[in-house]
C-alpha positions as CSV (number, residue, x, y, z in Angstrom):
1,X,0.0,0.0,0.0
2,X,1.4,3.2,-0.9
3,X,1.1,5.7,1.4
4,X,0.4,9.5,0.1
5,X,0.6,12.7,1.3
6,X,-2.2,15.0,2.5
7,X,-2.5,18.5,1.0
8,X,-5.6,20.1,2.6
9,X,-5.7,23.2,0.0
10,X,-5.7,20.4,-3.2
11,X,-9.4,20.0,-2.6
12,X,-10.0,23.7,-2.8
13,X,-8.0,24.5,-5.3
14,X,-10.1,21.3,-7.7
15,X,-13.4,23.2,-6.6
16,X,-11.9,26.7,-7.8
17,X,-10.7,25.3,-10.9
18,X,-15.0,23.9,-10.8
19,X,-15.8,26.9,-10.4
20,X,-14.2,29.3,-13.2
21,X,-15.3,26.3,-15.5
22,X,-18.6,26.8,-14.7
23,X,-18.9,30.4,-15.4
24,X,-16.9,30.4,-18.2
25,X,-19.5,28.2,-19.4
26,X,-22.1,30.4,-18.5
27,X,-20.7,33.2,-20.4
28,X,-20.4,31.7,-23.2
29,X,-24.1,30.9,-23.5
30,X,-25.4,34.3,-23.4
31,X,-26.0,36.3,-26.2
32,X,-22.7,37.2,-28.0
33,X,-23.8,41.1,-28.6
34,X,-24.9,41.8,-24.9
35,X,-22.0,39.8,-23.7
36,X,-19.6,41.7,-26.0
37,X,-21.2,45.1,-24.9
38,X,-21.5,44.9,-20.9
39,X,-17.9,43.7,-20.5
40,X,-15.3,45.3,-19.2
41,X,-11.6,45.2,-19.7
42,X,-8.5,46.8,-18.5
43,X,-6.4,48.3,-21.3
44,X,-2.3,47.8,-21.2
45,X,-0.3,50.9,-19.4
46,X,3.4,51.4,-19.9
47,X,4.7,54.2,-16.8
48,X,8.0,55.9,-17.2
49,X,9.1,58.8,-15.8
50,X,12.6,61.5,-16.9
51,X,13.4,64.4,-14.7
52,X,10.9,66.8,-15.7
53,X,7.3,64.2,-16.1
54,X,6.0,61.1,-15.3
55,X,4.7,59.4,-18.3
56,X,1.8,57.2,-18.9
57,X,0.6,55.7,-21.9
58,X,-2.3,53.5,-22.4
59,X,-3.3,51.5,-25.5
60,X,-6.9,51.8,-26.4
61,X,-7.2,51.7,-30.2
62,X,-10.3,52.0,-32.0
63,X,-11.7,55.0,-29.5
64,X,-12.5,59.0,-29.5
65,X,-11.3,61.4,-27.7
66,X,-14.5,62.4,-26.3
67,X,-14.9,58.8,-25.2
68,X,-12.5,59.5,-22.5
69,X,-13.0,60.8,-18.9
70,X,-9.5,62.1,-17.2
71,X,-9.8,63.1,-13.7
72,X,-6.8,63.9,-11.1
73,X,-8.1,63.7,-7.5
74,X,-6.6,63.4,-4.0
75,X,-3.2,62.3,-5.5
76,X,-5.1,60.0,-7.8
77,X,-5.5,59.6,-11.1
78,X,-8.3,58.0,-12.9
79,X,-9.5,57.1,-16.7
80,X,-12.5,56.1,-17.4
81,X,-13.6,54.9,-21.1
82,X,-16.0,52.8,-23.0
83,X,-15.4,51.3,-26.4
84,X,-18.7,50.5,-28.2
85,X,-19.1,47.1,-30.5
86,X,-21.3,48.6,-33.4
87,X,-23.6,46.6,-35.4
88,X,-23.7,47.1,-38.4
89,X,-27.6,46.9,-40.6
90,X,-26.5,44.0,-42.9
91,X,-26.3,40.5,-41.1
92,X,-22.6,39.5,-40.6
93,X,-21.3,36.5,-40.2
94,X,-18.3,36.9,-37.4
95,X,-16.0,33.9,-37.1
96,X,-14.3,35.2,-34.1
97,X,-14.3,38.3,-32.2
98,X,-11.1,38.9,-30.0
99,X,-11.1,42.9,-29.9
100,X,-13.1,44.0,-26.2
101,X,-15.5,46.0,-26.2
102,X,-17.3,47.8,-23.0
103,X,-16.4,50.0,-20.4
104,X,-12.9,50.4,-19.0
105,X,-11.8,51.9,-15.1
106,X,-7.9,52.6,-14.6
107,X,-6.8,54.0,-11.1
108,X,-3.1,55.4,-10.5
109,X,-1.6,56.8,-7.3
110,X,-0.1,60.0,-8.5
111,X,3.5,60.4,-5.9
112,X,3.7,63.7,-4.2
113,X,6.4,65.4,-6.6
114,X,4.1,66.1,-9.6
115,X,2.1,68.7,-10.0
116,X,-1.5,67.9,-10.2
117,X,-2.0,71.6,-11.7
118,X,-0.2,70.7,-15.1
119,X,-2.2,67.6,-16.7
120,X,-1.7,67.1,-20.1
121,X,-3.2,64.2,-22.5
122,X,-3.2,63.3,-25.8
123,X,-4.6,60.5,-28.3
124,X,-2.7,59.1,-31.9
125,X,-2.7,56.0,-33.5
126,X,-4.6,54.1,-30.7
127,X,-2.6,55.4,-27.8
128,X,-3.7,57.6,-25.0
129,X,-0.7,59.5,-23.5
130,X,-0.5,61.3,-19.8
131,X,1.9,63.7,-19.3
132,X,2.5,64.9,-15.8
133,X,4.5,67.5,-14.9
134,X,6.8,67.1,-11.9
135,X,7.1,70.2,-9.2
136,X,9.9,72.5,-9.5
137,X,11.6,71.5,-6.2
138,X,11.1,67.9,-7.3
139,X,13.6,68.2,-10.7
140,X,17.2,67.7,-10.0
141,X,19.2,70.7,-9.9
142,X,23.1,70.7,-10.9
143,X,25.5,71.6,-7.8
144,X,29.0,73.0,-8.8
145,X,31.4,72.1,-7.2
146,X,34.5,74.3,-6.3
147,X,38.3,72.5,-4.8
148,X,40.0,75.3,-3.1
149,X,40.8,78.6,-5.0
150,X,40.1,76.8,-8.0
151,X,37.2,77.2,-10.5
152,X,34.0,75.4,-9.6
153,X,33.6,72.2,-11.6
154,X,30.1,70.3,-12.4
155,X,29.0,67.3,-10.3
156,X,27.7,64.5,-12.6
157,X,24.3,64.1,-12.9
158,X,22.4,61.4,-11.1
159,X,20.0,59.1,-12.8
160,X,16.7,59.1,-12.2
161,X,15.1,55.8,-11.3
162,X,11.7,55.1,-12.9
163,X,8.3,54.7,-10.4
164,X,6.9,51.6,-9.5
């Protein structure tokens, strides 16, 4: 008789995997057009930042820029969306559908050396870009340095380390 081990979280973990079976079966049963349109999704970010803005860039092609609501509150920043699946009159025939469609929500903790005052955003080829503008006393400043009697000579500059 061999003897096994007992794992008390393998049972839970089979009834999880149950469980996202089940309604991803569900899902798929509904009606493709109201499933497609009450969906939501989160669309990719990249977030850099240089020594003058912090930089964020989301990629949500196939919007307007009307469709967009851009809010800066409490040290937060939010952006809101919704991408619409149109129907066309004439029956199509889809064979797959992998773009999403619905409403999006994106929260970002804004750190305390930008300057909430100085949003700006803008939309090409798919892409909405954030710019915010980082607070005077927050930019590196160049220190010269003098030896002695000498003249003063630069320090080098330190790199800036992106946010998390």
């Amino acid at each position: 008789m061999a003897i096994t081990r007992w794992d008390p979280f393998r049972d839970v973990l089979a009834l999880q995997n149950r469980m996202n079976s089940l309604f991803q079966d569900y899902t798929r049963g509904q009606n493709d057009a109201d499933a497609l349109t009450t969906a939501a999704f989160a669309p990719p970010v990249d977030i850099y930042e240089d020594e003058h803005k912090v930089v964020l860039k989301l990629e949500v092609p196939g919007m307007k820029q009307e469709d967009f609501d851009i809010r800066v509150e409490n040290n937060t920043l939010t952006v809101r969306g919704e991408r619409k699946f149109e129907k066309e009159e004439k029956e199509e025939n889809f064979h797959r559908i992998e773009r999403r469609y619905g409403s999006f929500y994106r929260a970002f903790t804004v750190p305390n050396t930008v300057n909430t005052e100085n949003v700006q955003a803008s939309y090409d080829a798919g892409v909405l870009k954030i710019e915010l503008e980082k607070r005077a006393e927050a930019k590196p400043k160049q220190i010269k340095v003098s030896v002695g009697g000498s003249k003063p000579i630069e320090a080098p500059k330190s790199e800036s380390k992106p946010a998390a």
